[in-house]
C-alpha angles and dihedrals in degrees: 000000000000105000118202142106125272105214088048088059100044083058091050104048117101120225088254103048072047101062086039097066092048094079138044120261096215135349102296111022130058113232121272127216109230091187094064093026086245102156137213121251126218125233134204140202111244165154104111096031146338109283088176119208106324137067078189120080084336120198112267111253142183105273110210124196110274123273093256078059093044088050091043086068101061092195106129079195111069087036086066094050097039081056086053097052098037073063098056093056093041094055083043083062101035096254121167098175124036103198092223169176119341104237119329124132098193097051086046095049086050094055096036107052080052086065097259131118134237129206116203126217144267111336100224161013082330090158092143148042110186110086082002091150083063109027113124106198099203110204141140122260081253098058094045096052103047098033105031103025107032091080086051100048092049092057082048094053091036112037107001098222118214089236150016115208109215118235118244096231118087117244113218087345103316125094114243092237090063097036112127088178093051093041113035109020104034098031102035108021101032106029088028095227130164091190116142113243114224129192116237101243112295087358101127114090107176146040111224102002086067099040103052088042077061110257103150112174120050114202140237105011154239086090129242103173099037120039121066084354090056094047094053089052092057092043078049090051089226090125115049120226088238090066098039085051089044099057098041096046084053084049087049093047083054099049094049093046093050095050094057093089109010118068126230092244126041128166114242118202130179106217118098092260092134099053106112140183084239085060101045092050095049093050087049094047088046098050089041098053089039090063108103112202104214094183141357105157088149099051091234092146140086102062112245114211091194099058120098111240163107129263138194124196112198138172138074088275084062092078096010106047110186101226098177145351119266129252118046090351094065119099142147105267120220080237142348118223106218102212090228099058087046088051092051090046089064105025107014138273092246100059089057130093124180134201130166093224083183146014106255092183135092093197129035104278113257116284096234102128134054085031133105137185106263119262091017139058102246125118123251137026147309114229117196132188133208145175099216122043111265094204093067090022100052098170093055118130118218115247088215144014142193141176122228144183095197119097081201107073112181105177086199090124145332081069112145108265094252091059099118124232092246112032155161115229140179125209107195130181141158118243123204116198118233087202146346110280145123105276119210107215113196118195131194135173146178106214117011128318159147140216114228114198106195090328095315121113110240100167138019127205101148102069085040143000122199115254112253123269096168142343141335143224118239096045103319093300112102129093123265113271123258117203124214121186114224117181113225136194119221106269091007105141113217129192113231121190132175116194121199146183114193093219131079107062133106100232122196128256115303093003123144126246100231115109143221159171152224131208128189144163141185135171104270108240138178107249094221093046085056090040099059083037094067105040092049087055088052094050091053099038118081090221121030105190107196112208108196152129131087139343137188097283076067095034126049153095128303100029148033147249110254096199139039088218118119105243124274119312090353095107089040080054101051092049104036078057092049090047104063095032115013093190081098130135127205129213109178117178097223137009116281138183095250135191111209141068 
């Protein structure tokens, strides 16, 4: 624990040390002050589990229900023990501030009384993600206080968070992160806070204008608004030492106070060490209290192991589970339940059929299985990186290289310290067919690329990219996906090899220039074939079970769903199966508009 004063600091510091604590180093820790021993603190990515401090080849990390399912519990209870043990991993991690969740008292209390922050968000009117950067949410002082506020100010009253994180959106004309009246009269002389006040990502757009509203702490470093442009701004006498001293005696607070319980130096591991019974069962009582059960007049639920029948599960969730949303909430989980393999394990494998009936993605599902790293048996693939491009300069030799299991590769950070800034790089893997089909290969990328099938080119996205018609995946900010069909033989192995340059796209405001790709692939159908498939199996089974709803090509961060519908076939599906055989149950995995009964 860093012991000092914090009055005899703030007399020491000098305005630069200042200035350098007012703004994050790197993606995930604000900057420490050798000089004084004042030391950096980590954050993480909630709020359904530590991601810890990569998108790329992220820690795996136990993956709770989202907070709509955690809400949906009502139970005070469980929230307080989902924040304990949030606690737990983060200290595992050495994590100081956990960046959930949104508003919940219980779950903060949880983490905090463990010794670990929380940082509540977003502070405020955040109703929307698509266009958020200029989004101007117009509303009366009424509105605002007892809409927008009045979740904030109960966690105040209730919990008292470290930190509050600003939306990006601006609130009667000015944005959140520059609000003097958001951030100093109504958080610190009204509601009597000492949070510290974090920036969204790229969320701070201005020197002086933001720090005297009140905004303390600019994310993710370096800085770009603080830094040489904040210290002109204090020779300029445009920010008021009283200000300046405000916002880094409130940092230091915070440093002091995280470092309480969690230890400067922790050692991370990958592996899936941290991956407990106690875990498992939370995350199993959570999910289980969160189902609503809208309707079961026949008493076809619960599952009776003793009874003596067949099953069908059927629907695109059956084989693709969504097991959480994209953007922040993405992570890679300790573990992922197939409902098939949970079904078997009461019933029997041999009493359950399965069929699609329907897609219920937007975007080819991930490449994470079938394929290993070239040369060994291990799953995943090898990522290489050069400074010259190895398609025209075949005898280059890559300046660094990694191995990795995810088919979303976002290069935003965890990359090996050669990587360039501005780079060429090859992702390669072996795929084995499971059968012969016709594969459907979806490629994305932020930046330019290709897809090489055995040598030969299956998709281009580097001469050319789609114009967008919705939305992408990392953030928003990858190209649209362009599908190639590949026939493949059973056992069959394939190369596959992306190549990418992180230049040459127009990013959005704030992104980062880092590149990245997705790769996916599925078994192409006809949707009427499937269709007919599934509903015959329906018809000769005693219990279809239909998995469906939405997945994190639907839900995820930096933008928004612009229907309640269920994606594409998927409510044909639901009622083509009733209707044949109307001892079906439903599962759906959000809560649509539908159209059956």
């Amino acid at each position: 624990m860093p012991v000092f004063d914090i009055d005899a600091v703030l007399r020491d510091l000098t305005t630069d040390e200042k200035v350098t604590l007012l703004a994050g180093v790197d993606t995930w820790s604000t900057a420490p002050i050798e000089r004084r021993e004042i030391p950096s603190i980590k954050v993480s990515d909630g709020p359904h589990g530590l991601r810890g401090s990569s998108f790329f080849n992220s820690q795996p990390a136990m993956l709770l229900p989202s907070g709509t399912a955690m809400g949906a519990t009502f139970d005070i209870d469980l929230m307080h023990r989902v924040g304990a043990i949030l606690a737990t991993e983060a200290k595992e991690r050495g994590v100081h501030l956990l960046l959930g969740p949104t508003v919940s008292s219980a779950y903060i209390n949880g983490v905090q009384e463990n010794g670990v922050g929380c940082c509540i968000k977003h502070f405020a009117a955040h109703d929307q993600s698509t266009d958020s950067t200029e989004d101007d949410v117009r509303a009366s002082e009424r509105t605002l206080r007892e809409m927008h506020l009045l979740p904030f100010q109960i966690a105040v009253r209730y919990s008292d968070p470290w930190a509050f994180m600003t939306s990006y959106n601006k609130i009667n004309g000015v944005h959140a992160a520059e609000d003097p009246w958001l951030l100093t009269r109504v958080l610190r002389d009204e509601w009597r806070s000492d949070a510290v006040t974090v920036s969204d990502w790229y969320g701070t757009y201005s020197s002086s204008s933001a720090l005297n509203a009140g905004l303390d702490l600019e994310m993710p470093g370096p800085a770009r608004w603080r830094g040489d442009l904040l210290r002109w701004a204090i020779t300029s006498n445009k920010v008021t030492k009283r200000s300046l001293d405000a916002s880094v005696r409130r940092i230091l607070g915070l440093v002091k106070r995280a470092h309480a319980e969690v230890p400067l130096d922790v050692l991370t591991t990958s592996s899936n060490s941290g991956d407990t019974l106690e875990k498992r069962e939370l995350c199993l009582e959570v999910a289980s209290d969160a189902i609503v059960l809208l309707k079961n007049e026949k008493g076809v639920l619960p599952v009776d192991p003793a009874r003596d029948c067949t099953y069908a599960l059927i629907g695109p969730g059956v084989h693709h589970p969504a097991v959480s949303g994209g953007g922040s909430a993405d992570l890679t989980p300790y573990y992922v339940s197939f409902p098939f393999d949970e079904l078997a394990g009461i019933v029997g494998a041999e009493k359950i059929r399965t069929a699609i009936g329907c897609r219920g993605h937007l975007y080819t599902p991930l490449l994470t299985t079938c394929v290993t790293i070239p040369n060994t048996s291990l799953p995943g693939y090898v990522v290489e990186w050069y400074t010259t491009d190895p398609l025209e300069n075949t005898n280059a030799e890559p300046v660094a290289s990694t191995t990795t299991t995810e088919a979303s590769m976002y290069f935003a950070d965890n990359l090996p310290d050669t990587v360039p800034a501005t780079y060429w790089l090859l992702a390669r893997t072996k795929y084995t067919a499971v059968k012969t089909c016709t594969l459907e290969l979806g490629l994305c990328v932020l930046g330019k690329g290709k897809l090489f099938v055995d040598g030969e080119e299956m998709i281009d996205l580097y001469t050319s990219q789609p114009p967008k018609t919705h939305p992408t995946p990392m953030f928003n900010q990858a190209s649209m996906e362009t599908v190639a069909e590949l026939d493949v033989i059973q056992g069959q192995q394939y190369t596959l090899t992306i190549y990418l340059q992180n230049t040459g796209f127009v990013a959005g405001a704030g992104a980062l220039n880092c590149g990245g790709l997705r790769i996916g692939a599925v078994e192409k159908i006809d949707p009427a074939t499937a269709l007919s498939e599934a509903v015959q199996l329906a018809r000769n089974v005693d219990f279809p079970i239909v998995i469906a709803g939405l997945n994190s090509d639907y839900e995820a961060e930096a933008f928004d769903r612009t229907t309640l519908a269920l994606p594409p076939g998927i409510d044909e599906l639901i009622a083509r199966v009733i209707e044949v055989n109307p001892n079906t149950a439903c599962v759906l995995l959000e809560y649509p508009n539908v159209c059956w009964q």
